[in-house]
Residue frames as a rotation matrix with the C-alpha (Angstrom) as fourth column:
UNK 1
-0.241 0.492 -0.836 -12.61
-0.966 -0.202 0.159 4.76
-0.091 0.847 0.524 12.53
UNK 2
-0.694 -0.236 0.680 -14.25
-0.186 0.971 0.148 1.64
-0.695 -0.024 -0.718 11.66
UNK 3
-0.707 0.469 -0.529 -16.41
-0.371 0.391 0.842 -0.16
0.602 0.792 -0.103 9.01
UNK 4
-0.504 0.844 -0.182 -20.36
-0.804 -0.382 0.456 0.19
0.316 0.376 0.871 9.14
UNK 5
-0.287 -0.031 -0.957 -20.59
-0.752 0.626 0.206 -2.93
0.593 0.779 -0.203 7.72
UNK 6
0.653 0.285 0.701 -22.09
-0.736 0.455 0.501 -5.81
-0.176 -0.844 0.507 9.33
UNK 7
0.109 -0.454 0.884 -20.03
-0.191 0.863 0.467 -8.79
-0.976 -0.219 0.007 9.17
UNK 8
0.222 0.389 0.894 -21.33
0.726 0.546 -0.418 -10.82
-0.651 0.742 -0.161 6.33
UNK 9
0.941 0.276 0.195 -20.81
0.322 -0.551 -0.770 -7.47
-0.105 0.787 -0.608 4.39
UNK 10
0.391 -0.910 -0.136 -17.11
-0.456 -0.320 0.830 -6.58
-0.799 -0.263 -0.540 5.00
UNK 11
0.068 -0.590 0.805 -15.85
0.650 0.638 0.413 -9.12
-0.757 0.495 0.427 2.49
UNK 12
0.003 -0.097 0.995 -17.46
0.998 0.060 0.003 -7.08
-0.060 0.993 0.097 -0.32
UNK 13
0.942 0.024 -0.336 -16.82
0.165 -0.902 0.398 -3.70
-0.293 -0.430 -0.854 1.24
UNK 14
0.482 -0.862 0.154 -13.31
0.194 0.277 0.941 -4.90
-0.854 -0.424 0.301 1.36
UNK 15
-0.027 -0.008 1.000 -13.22
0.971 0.238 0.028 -6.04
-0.238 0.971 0.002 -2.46
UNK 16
0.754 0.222 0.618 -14.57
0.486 -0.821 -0.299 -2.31
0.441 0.526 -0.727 -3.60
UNK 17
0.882 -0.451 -0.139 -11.96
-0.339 -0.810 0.478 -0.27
-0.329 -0.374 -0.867 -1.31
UNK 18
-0.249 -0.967 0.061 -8.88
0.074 0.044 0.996 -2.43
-0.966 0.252 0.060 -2.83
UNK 19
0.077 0.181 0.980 -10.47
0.997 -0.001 -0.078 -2.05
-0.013 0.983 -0.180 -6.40
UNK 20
0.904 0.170 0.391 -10.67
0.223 -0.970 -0.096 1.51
0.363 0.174 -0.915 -5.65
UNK 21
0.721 -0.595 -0.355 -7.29
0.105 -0.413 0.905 1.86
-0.685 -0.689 -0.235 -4.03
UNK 22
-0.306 -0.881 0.361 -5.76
0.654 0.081 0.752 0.43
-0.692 0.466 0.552 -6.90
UNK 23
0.410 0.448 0.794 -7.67
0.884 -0.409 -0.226 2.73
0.224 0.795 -0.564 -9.06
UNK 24
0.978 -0.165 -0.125 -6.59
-0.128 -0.956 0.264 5.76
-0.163 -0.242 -0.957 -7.37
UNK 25
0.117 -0.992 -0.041 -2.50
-0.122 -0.056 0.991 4.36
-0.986 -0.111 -0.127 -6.84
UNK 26
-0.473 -0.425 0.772 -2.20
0.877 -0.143 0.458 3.96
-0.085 0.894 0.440 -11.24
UNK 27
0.715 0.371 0.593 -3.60
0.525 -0.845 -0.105 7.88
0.461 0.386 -0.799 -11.34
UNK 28
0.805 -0.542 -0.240 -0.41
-0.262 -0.689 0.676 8.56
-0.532 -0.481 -0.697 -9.41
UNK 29
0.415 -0.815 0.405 1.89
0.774 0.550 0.315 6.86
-0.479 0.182 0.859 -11.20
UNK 30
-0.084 -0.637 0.767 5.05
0.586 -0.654 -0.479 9.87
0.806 0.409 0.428 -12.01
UNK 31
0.741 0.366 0.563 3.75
-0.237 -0.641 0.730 11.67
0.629 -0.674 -0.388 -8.72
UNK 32
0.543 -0.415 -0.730 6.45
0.757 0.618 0.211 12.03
0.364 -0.667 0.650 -6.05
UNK 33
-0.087 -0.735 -0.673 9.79
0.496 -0.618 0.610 13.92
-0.864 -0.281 0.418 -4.95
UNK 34
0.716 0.106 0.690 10.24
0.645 -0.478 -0.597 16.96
0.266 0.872 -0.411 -6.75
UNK 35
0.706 -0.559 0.434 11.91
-0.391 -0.819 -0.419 19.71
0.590 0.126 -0.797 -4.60
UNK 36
-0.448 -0.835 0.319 14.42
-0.890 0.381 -0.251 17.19
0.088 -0.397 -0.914 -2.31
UNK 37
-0.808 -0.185 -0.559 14.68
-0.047 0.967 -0.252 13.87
0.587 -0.178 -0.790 -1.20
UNK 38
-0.390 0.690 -0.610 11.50
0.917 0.354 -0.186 12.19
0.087 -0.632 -0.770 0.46
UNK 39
-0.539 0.290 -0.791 9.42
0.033 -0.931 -0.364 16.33
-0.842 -0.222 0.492 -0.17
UNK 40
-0.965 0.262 -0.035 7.56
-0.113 -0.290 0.950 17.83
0.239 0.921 0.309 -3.05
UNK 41
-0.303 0.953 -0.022 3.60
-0.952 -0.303 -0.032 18.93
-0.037 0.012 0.999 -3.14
UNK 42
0.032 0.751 -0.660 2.62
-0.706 0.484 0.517 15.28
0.708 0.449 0.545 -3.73
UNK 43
-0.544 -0.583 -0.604 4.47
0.427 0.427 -0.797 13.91
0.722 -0.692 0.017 -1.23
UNK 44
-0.928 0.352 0.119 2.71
-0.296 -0.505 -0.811 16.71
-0.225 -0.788 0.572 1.24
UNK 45
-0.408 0.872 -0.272 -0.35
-0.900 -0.335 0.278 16.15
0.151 0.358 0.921 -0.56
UNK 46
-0.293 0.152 -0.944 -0.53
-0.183 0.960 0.211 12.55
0.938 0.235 -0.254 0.42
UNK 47
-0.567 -0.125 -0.814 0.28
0.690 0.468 -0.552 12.83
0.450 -0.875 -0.179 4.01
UNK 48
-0.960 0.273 0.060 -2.47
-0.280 -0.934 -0.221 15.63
-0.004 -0.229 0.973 4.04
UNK 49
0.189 0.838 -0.512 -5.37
-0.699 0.481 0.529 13.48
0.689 0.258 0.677 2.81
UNK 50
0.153 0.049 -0.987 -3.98
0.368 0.924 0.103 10.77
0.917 -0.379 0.123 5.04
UNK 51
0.800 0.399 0.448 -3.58
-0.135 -0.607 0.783 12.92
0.585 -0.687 -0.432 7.64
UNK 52
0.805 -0.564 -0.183 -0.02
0.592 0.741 0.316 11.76
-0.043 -0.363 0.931 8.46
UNK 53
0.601 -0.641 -0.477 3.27
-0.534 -0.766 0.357 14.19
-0.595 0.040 -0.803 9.16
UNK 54
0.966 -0.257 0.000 5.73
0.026 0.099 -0.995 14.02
0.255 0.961 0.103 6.19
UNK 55
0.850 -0.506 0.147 9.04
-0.507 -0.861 -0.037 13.91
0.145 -0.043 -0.988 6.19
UNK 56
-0.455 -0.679 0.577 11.10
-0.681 0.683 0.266 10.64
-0.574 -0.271 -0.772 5.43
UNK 57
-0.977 -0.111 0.184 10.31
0.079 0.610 0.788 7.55
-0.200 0.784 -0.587 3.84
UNK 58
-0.403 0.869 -0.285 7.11
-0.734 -0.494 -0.467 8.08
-0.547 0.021 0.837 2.42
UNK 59
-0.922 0.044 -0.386 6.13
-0.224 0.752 0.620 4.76
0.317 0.658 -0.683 0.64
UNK 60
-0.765 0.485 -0.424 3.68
0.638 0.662 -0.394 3.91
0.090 -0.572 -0.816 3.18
UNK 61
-0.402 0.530 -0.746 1.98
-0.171 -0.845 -0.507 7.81
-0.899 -0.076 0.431 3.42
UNK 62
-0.518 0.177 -0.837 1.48
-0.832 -0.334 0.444 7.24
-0.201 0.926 0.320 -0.33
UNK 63
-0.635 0.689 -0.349 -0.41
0.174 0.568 0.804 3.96
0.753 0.450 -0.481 -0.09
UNK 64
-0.656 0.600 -0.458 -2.60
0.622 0.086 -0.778 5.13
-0.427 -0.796 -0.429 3.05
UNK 65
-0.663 0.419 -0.620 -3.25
-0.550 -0.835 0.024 8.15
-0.507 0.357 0.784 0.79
UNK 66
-0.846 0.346 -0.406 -4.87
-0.133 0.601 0.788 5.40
0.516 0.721 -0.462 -1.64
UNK 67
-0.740 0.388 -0.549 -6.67
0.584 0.776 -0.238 3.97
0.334 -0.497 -0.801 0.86
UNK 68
-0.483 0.683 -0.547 -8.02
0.320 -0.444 -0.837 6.99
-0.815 -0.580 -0.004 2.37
UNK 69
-0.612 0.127 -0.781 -9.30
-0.569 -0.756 0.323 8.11
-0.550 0.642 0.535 -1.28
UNK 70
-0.804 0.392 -0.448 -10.61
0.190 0.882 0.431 4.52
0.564 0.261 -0.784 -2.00
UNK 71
-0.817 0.345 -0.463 -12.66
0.539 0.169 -0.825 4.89
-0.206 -0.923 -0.324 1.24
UNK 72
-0.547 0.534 -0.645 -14.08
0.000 -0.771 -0.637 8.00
-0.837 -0.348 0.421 0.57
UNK 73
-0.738 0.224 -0.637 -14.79
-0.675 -0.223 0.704 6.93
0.015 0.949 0.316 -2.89
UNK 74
-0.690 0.468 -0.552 -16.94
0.228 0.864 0.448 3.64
0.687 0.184 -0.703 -2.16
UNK 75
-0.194 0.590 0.784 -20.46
-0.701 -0.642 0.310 4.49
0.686 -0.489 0.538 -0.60
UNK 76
0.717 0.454 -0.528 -20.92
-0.236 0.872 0.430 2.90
0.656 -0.184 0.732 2.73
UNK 77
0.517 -0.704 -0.487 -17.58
0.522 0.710 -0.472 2.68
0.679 -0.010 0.735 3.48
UNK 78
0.843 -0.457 0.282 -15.49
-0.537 -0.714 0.449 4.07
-0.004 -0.531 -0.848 6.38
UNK 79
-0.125 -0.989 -0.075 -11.77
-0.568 0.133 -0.812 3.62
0.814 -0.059 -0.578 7.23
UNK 80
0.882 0.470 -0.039 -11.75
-0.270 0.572 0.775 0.32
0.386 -0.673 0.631 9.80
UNK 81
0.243 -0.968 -0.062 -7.93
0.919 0.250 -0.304 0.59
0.310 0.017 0.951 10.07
UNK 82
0.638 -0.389 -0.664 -5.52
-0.090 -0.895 0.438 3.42
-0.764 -0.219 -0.606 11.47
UNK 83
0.918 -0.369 0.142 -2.98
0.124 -0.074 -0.990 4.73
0.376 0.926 -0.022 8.76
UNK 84
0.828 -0.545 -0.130 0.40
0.149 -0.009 0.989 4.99
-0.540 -0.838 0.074 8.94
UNK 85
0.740 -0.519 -0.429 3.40
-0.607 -0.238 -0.759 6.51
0.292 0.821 -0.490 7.26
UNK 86
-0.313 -0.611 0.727 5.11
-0.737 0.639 0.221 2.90
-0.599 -0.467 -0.650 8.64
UNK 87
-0.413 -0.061 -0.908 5.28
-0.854 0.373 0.363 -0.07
0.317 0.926 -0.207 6.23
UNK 88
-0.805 -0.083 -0.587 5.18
0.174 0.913 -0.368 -2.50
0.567 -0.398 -0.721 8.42
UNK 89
-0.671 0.723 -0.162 2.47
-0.211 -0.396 -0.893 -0.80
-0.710 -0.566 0.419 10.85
UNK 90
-0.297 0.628 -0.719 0.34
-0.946 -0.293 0.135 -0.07
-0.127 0.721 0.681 7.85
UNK 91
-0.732 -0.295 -0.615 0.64
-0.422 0.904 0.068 -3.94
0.536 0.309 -0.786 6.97
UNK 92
-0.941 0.040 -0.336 -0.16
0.277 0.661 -0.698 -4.97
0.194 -0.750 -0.633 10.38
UNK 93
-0.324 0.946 0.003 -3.31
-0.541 -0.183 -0.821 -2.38
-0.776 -0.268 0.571 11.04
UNK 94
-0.173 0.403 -0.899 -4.70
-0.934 0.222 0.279 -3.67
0.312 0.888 0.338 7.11
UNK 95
-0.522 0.225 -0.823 -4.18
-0.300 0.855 0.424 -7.46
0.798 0.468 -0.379 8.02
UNK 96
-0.968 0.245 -0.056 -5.96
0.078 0.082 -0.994 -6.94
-0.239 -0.966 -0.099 11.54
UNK 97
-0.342 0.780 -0.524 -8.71
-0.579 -0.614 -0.536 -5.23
-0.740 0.120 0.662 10.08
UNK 98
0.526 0.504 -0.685 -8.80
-0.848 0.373 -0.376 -8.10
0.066 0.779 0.624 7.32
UNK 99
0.881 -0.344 0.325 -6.23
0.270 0.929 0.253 -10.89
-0.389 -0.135 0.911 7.26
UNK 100
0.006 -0.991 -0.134 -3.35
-0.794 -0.087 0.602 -12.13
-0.608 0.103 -0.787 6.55
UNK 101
0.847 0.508 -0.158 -2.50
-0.445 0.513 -0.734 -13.66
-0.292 0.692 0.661 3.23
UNK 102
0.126 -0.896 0.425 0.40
0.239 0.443 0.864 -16.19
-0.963 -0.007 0.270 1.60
UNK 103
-0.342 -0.335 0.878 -0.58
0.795 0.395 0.460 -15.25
-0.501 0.855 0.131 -1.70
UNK 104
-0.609 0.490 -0.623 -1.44
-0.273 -0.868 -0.415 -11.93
-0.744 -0.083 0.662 -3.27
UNK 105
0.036 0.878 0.476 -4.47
0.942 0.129 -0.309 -10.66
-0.333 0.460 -0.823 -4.97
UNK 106
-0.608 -0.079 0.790 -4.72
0.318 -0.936 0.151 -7.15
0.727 0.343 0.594 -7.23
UNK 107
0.517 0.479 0.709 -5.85
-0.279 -0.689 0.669 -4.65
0.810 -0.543 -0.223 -4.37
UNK 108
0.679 -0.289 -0.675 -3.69
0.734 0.277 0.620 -6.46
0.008 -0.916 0.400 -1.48
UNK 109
0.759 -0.601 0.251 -1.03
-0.614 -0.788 -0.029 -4.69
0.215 -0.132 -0.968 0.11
UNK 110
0.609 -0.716 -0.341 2.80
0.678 0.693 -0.245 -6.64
0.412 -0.082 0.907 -0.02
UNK 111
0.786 -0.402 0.470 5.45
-0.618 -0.496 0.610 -5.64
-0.012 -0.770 -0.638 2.35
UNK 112
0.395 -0.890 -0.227 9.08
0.233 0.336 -0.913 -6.32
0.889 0.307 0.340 2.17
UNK 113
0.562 -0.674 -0.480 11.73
0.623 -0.037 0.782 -6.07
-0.544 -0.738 0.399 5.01
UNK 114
0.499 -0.644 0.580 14.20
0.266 -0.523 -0.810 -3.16
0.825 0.559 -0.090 4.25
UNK 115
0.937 -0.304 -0.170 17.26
-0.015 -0.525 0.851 -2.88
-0.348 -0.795 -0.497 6.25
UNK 116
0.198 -0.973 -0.119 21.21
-0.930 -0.224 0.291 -1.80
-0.310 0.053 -0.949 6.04
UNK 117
-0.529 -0.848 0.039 23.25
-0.841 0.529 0.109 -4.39
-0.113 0.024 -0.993 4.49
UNK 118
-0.034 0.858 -0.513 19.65
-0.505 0.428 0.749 -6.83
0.862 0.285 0.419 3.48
UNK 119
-0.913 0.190 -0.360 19.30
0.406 0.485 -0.775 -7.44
0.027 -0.854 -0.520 7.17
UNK 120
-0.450 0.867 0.212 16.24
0.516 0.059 0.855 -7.47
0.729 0.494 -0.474 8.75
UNK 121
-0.936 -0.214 -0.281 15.03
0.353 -0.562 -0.748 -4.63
0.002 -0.799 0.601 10.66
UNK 122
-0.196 0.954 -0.228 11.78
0.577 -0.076 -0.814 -2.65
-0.793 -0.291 -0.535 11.74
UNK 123
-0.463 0.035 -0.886 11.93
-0.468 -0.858 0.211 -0.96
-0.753 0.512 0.414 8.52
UNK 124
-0.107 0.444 0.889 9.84
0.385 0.843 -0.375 -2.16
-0.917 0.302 -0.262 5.34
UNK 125
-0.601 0.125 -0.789 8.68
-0.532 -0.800 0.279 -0.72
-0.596 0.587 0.547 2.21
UNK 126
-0.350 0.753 0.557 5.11
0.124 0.626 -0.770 -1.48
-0.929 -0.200 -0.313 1.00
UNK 127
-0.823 -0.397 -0.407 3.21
-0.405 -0.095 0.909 -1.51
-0.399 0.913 -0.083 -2.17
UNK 128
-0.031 0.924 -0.382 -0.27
-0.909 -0.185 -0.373 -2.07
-0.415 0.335 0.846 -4.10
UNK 129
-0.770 0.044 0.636 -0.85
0.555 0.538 0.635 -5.40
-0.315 0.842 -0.438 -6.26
UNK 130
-0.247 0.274 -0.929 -1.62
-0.811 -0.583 0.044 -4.45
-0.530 0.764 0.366 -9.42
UNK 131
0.423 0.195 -0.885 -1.52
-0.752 0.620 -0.222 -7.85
0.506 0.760 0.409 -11.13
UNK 132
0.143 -0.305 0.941 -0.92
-0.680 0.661 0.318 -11.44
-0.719 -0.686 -0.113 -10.73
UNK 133
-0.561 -0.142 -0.816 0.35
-0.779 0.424 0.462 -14.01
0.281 0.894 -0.348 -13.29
UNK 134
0.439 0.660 -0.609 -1.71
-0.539 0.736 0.409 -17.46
0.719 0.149 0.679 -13.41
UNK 135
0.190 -0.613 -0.767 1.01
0.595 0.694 -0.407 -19.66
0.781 -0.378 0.496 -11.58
UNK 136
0.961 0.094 -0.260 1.51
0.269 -0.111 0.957 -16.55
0.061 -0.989 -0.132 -8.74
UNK 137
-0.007 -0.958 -0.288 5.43
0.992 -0.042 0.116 -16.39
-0.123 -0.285 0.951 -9.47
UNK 138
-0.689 -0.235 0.685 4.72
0.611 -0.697 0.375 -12.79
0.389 0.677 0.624 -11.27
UNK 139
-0.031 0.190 -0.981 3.93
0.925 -0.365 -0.100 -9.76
-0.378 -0.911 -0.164 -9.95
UNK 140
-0.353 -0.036 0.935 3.13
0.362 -0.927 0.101 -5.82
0.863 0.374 0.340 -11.14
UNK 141
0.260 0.523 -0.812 2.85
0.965 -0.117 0.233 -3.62
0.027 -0.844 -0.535 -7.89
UNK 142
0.418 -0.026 0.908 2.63
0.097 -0.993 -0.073 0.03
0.903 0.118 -0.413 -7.72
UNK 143
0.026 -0.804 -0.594 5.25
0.942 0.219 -0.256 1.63
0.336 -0.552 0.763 -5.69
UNK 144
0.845 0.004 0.534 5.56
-0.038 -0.997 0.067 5.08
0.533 -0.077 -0.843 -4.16
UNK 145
0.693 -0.670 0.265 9.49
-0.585 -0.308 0.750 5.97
-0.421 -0.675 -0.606 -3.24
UNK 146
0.554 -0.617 0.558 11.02
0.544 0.776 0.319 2.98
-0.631 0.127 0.766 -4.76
UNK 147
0.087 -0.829 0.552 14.68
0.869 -0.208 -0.449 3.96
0.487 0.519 0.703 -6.32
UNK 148
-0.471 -0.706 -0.528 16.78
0.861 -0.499 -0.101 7.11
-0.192 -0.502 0.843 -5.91
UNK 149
0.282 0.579 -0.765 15.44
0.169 -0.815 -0.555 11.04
-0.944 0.027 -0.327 -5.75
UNK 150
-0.658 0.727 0.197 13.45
-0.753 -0.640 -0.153 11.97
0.015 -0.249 0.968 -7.58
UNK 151
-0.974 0.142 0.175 11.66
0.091 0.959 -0.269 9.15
-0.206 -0.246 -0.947 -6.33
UNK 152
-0.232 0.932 -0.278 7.70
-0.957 -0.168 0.237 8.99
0.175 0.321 0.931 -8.28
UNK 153
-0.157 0.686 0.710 5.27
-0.477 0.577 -0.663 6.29
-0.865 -0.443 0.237 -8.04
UNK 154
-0.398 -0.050 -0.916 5.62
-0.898 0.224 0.378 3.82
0.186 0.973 -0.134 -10.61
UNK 155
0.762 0.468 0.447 4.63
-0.582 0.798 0.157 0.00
-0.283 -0.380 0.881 -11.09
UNK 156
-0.053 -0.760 -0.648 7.13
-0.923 0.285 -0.259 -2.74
0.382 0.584 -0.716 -10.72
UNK 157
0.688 0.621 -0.375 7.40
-0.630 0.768 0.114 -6.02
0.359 0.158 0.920 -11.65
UNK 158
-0.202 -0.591 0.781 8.79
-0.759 0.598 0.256 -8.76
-0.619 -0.542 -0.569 -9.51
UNK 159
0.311 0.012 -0.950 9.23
-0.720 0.656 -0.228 -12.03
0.621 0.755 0.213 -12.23
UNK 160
0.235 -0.267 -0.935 9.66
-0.397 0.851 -0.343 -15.70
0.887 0.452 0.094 -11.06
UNK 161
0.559 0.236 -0.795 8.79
0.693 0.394 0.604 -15.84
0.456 -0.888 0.057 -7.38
UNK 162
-0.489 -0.865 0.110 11.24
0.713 -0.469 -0.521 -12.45
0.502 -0.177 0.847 -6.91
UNK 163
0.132 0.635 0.761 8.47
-0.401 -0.668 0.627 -10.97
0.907 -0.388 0.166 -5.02
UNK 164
0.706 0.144 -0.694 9.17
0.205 0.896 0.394 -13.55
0.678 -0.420 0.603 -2.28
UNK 165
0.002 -0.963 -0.269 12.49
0.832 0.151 -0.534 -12.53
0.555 -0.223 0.801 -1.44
UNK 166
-0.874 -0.341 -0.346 12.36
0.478 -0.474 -0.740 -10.43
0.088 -0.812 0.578 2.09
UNK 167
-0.041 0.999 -0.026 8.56
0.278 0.036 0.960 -10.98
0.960 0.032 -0.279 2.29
UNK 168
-0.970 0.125 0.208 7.63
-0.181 0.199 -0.963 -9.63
-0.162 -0.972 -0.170 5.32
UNK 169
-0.357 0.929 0.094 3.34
0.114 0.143 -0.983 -9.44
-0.927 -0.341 -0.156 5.28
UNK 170
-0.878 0.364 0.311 0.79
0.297 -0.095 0.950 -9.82
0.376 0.926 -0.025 2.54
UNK 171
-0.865 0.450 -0.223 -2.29
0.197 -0.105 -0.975 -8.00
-0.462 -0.887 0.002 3.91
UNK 172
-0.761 0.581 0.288 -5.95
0.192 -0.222 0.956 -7.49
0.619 0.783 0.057 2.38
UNK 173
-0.737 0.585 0.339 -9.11
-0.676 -0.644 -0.358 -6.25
0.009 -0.493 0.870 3.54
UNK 174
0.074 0.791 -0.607 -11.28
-0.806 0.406 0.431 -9.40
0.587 0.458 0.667 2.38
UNK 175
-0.864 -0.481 0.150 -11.37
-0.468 0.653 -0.596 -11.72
0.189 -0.585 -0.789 5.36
């Protein structure tokens, strides 16, 4: 899949699919597990639109689902990335296909390291910006998975640079 777009146009291609992603990820917010850990119709219903097999951590299936629903919402626009029900992956195809950022913007995608015992491992767990305070320390990102079953898509806030801590990628489509 890739993006139309000529060059010179991608920036503001970019801009409308994370304005539309985050539209679509606050119409999920409460959506998630329902009948077990990492399961439930919304959970299937994500990795169906994204075309991705369920069955485990699902943070990442649930923003690709964004994405692919952003896409399909913005005329013009095609998927210029592969999805992936991997945090990290997901990250990496997004900041290929656009960049890598130090600082976020509402519509990037932030990525954390998640492993056993806060080491760092090939696991991750990813996540919409939703907001940015003025100064950058403050955060509001929508979350899909985040806490114990029944795990739902909600938005949380990271206060006073606590968004920092086990940063792995900040990725965005506007490059």
């Amino acid at each position: 899949m890739a993006v139309d777009a000529k060059p010179s146009e991608r920036p503001h291609i970019g801009k409308l699919i994370e304005r539309a992603a985050v539209k679509v990820a606050r119409s999920e917010i409460g959506n998630g597990e329902s009948v077990k850990n990492n399961a439930g119709p919304d959970v299937e219903r994500y990795g169906a639109i994204a075309g991705l097999k369920t069955g485990g951590s699902w943070c990442a299936i649930a923003v690709s689902y964004c994405f692919a629903m952003a896409v399909a919402s913005v005329d013009g626009a095609r998927l210029g990335f592969k999805l992936s029900r991997g945090a990290k992956r997901l990250t990496k195809n997004i900041g290929k296909h656009g960049a890598f950022i130090t600082e976020p913007h509402v519509g990037a995608v932030i990525c954390w390291h998640r492993g056993p015992n806060g080491e760092i491992s090939w696991r991750g767990h990813v996540g919409i910006v939703l907001w940015v305070s003025k100064d950058g320390e403050s955060i509001r990102v929508w979350e899909g998975n985040k806490g114990p079953f029944p795990a739902k898509c909600k938005i949380v806030d990271y206060r006073d640079g606590a968004w920092r801590r086990r940063l792995y990628k900040i990725a965005t489509l506007i490059g």
